[in-house]
C-alpha positions in Angstrom: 40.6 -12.9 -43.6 41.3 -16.2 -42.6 44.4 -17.5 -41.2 45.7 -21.0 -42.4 47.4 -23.1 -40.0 49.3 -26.2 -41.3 48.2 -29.8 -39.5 50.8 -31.8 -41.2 49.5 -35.2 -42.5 46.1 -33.7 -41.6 46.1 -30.6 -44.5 45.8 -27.7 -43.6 43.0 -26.2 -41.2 41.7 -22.7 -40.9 40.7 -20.3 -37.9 40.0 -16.7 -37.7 43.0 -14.1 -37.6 43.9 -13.6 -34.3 42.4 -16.5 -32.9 44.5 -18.4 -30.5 44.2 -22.5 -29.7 42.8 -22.9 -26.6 43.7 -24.8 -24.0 41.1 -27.7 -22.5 39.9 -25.6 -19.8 39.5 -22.9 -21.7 37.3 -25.2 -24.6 35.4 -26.6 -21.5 33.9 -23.1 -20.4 33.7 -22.5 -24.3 31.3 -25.7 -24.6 29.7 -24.5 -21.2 29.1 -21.1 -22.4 27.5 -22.2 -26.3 24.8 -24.2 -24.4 24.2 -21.5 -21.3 25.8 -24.1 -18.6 28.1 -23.3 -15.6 31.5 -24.2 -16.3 31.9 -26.4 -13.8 29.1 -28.6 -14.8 30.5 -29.1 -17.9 33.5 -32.1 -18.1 35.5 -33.9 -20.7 33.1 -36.8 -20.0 30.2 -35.1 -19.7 27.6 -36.6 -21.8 24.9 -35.1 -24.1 22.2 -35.9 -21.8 23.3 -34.2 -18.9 23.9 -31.0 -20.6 20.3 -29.2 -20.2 20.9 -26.8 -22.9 22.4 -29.9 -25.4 19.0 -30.3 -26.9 18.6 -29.5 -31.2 18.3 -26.1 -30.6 21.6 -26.6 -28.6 23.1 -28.7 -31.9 22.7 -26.0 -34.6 23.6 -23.2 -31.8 26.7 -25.6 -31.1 28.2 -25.9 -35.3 27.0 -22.2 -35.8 29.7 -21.3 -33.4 32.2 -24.4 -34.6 31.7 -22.6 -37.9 31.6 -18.5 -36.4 34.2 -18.8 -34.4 36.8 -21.6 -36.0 35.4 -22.4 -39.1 35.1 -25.7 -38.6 32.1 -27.1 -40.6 31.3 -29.9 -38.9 30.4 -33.2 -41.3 26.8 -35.0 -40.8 28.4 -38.3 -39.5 30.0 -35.8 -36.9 26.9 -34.5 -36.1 25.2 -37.6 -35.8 28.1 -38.7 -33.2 28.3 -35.7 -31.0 27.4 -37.5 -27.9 29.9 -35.8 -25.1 31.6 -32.9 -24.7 35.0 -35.2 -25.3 33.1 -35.5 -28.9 33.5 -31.8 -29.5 36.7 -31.4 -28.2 37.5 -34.5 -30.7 36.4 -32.2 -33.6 38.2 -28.7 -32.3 41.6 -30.8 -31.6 41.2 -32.4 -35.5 41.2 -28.6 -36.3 43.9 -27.1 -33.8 41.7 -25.0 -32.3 42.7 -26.8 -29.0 45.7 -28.0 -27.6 46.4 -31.1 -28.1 46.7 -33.3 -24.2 
């Protein structure tokens, strides 16, 4: 079951039951954790290129777990734009899955 969670003037978004927003520290080791990084390499302005594991293989592991774990699908002008990790934290604000700062 899915769980809906109502974004005002943005419609209405979904996560998994039981799943919590996360805060940004917590979405940073998130990120960290889907491309096999240490946390404390991984920053709000990291970029792409400095993320080892952030290679295609990274990409598809990356909205697999968008998708898995928030179901968040993830649109191909996204994709295409998903240069930073403050990208991706773009895309899990858009769909409360993070707190908003």
């Amino acid at each position: 079951r899915w769980q809906v969670w109502s974004a005002g003037t943005q419609g209405a978004n979904l996560l998994p039951p039981g799943r919590r927003r996360m805060n940004q520290q917590d979405a940073l080791h998130w990120i960290a954790k889907v491309f096999d990084d240490v946390p404390e390499r991984v920053k709000v302005d990291t970029l792409r290129k400095d993320i080892a594991g952030w290679d295609s293989m990274g990409t598809l592991i990356l909205l697999a777990e968008l998708d898995e774990k928030f179901g968040i699908h993830v649109s191909e002008d996204q994709i295409d734009g998903l240069q930073s990790v403050q990208h991706v934290l773009d895309i899990l604000r858009q769909h409360q899955a993070v707190d908003a700062t």
